[in-house]
N, C-alpha and C positions, 0 to 999 in steps of 0.2 A: 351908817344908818340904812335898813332896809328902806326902800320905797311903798308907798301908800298901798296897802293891800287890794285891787280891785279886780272883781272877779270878771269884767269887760277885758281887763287884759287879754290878746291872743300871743303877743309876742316877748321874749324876753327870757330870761331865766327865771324861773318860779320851782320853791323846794318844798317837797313834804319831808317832815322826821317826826318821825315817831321814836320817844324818847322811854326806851326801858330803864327797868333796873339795871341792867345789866350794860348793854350796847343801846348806841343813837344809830336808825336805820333814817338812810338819806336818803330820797328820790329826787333826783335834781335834773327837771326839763331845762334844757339847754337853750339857749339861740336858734338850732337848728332843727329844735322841734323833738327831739328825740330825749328820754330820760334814761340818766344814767344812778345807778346802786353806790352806797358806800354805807359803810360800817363802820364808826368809832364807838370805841370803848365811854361810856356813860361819865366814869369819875375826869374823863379829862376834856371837862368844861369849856376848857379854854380853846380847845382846838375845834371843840364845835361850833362854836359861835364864831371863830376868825371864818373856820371850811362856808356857813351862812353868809355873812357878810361880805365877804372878799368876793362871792362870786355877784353881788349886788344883785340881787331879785326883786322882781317886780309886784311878786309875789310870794307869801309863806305861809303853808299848814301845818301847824302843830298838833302833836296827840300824844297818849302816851301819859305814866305816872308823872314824868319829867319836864312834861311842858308847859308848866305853869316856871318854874325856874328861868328855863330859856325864854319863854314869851320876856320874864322882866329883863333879860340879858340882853334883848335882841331891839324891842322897837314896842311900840304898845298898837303898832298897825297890824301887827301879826295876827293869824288868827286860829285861835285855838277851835279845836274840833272834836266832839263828842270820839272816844276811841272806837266805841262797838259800830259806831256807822264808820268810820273808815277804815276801819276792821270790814267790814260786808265791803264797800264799795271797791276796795282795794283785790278785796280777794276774786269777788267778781269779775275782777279784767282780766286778772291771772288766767282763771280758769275758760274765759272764752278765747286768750292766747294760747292754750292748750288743747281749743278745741272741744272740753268737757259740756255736760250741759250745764246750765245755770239755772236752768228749772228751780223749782222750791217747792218744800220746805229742806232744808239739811242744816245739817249742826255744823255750826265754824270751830274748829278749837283754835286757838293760838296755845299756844306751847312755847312760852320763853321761861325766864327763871318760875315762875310758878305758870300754872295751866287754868283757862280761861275758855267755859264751851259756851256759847253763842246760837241760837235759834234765827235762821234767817226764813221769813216765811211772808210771801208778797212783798208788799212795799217795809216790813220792818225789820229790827233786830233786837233782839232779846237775850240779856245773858240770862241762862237760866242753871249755870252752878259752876263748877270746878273743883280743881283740887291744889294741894300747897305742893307736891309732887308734882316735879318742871328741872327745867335744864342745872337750873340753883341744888338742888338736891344730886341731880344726878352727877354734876362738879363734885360737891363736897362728899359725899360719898369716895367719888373714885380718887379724890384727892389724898382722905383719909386710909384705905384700903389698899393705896397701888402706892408707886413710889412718880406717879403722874404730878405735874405742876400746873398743865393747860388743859381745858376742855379738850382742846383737840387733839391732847395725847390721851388722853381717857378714852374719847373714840376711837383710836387706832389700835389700844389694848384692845379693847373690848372684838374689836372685827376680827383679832387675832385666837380671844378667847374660847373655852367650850365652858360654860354654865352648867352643864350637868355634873362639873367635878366639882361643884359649887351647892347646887340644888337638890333639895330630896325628891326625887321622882316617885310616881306612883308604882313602877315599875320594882322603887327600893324597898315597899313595903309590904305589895302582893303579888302572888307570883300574878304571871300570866294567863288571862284570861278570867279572874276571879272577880275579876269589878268589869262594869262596861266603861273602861275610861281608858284612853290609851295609855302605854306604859310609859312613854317618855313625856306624857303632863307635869308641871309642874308641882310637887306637894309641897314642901315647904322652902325658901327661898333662904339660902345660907348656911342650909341646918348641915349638911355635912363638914362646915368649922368649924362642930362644936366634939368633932370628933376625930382626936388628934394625929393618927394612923392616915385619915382622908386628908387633912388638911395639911401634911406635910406634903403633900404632892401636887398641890394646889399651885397656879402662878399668879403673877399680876395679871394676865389676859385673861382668864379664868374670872376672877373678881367683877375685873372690869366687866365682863359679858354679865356675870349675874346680877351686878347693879342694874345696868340696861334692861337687862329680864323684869326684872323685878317692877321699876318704875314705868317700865311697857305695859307689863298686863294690866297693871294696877289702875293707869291712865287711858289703857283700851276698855277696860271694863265697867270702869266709872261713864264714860264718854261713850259707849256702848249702851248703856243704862239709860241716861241721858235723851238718848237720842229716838229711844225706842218706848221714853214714856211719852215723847212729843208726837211719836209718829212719823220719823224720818229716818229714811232708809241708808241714806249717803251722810257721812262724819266725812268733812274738808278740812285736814291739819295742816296749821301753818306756824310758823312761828322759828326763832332762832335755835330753837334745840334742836330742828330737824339738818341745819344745813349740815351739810356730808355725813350724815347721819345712817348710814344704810342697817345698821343693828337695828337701832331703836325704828326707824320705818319700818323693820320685815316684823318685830313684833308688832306694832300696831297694825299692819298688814293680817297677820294672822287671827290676833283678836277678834276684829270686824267679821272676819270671814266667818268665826265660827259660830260668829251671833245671826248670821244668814245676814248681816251688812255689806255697803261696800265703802272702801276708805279712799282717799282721794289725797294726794300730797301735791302740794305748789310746788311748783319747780325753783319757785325765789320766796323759799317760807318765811324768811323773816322778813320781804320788804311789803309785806302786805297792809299794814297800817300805813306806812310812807307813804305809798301810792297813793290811799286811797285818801289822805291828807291832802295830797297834789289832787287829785281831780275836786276834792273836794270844795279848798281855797279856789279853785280854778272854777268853780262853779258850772263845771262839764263833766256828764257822764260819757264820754266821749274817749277811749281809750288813747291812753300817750306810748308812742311809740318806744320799746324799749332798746338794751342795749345791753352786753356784756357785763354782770356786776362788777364793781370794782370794791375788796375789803382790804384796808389799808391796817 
């Protein structure tokens, strides 16, 4: 059984998770004051609730599609937490352990299986849209496409690949110099596999990169949009799709830029609702010291 939730606690184990579709993100403040990362996969239930329990907590924040589940699996002392505030709260320490400013207004995205932009502006948070285009897509896609099994061999094709033996460039349609657009923008995304000469020469890294393209601009541009009918200059992406992610971050990198924004990536993107679970339950906005993630 957990112990009685109380946000007076200063000592003891106390855990944020934020419970996706996909993965359960852990922040687990230890005995020594320090919190450490883990990642389990979402359908095995079982193993989240022994990793909660076993470590006996004196406190727990839940958030997340999933935490209405675990709340009834765990203790009814638990306490559930609005996600978009520990979405903000969470992202917030990140980014002053980074040294970023924290100033406001900026758009939060989380970016896990589907994508989720957020307005952080004074003391509130506001989701103000999204899209179904998120790590969920960008799996199946490369799942279908490549001969990949795991996200994280979809990312490693993809770093490998070149998109433009994938994509129609602007370049493929006019010569040069005849539009004001550069020649290696994107025109249409897959269109050279519809044309069998191109696509015999095509590989799986190839694929893989223009999935990533595709679901990049698509989510920079939306969340670019977004941001710029609120009035904010900085978009801060976090979420599970980014981790080791360097594709998909240089496209959202580039997108921003070319909207005159600037983009900001967590350096621990998906544990930002965790955390901000943990400071949350903990009833302190007082940053917890962190520690090496651990994804098991």
């Amino acid at each position: 059984m957990i112990q009685k939730a109380d946000p007076s606690h200063k000592r003891g184990v106390a855990i944020g998770a934020d419970v996706g579709a996909t993965l359960a993100k852990l922040a687990v403040r230890g005995d020594d004051g320090i919190t450490r990362f883990q990642l389990i996969p979402t359908p095995e239930a079982d193993r989240i609730v022994t990793e909660i329990e076993s470590a006996s907590p004196v406190c727990v924040g839940l958030t997340g599609g999933g935490s209405a589940w675990l709340a009834d699996r765990l203790s009814p002392d638990c306490s559930r937490l609005d996600e978009f505030s520990a979405w903000k709260r969470g992202a917030i320490e990140l980014l002053r352990r980074e040294e970023h400013d924290t100033g406001d207004p900026f758009l939060l995205v989380s970016l896990g299986t589907g994508t989720s932009a957020m307005l952080v502006r004074r003391d509130e948070v506001i989701r103000i849209g999204g899209t179904a285009l998120g790590g969920g897509t960008l799996f199946g896609l490369g799942v279908a496409l490549t001969r990949a099994t795991r996200f994280d061999q979809v990312i490693e094709l993809a770093a490998r690949g070149d998109r433009r033996n994938i994509d129609l460039l602007v370049s493929d349609i006019y010569p040069s110099g005849e539009l004001p657009l550069p020649g290696d923008l994107n025109a249409a995304s897959f269109a050279k596999l519809a044309n069998p000469a191109l696509a015999a020469n095509t590989s799986d890294a190839d694929r893989a990169h223009s999935v990533v393209g595709m679901i990049g601009e698509n989510i920079g541009m939306i969340c670019g949009s977004l941001a710029e009918s609120v009035g904010a200059k900085r978009i801060v992406y976090g979420g599970s799709t980014l981790r080791n992610n360097k594709p998909l971050v240089d496209v959202l990198h580039v997108m921003a830029i070319v909207r005159g924004q600037t983009a900001l990536f967590l350096k621990e993107p998906e544990y930002a609702g965790a955390l901000g679970a943990l400071s949350l339950a903990l009833g302190t906005g007082q940053p917890q010291p962190l520690s090496v993630p651990r994804a098991d």
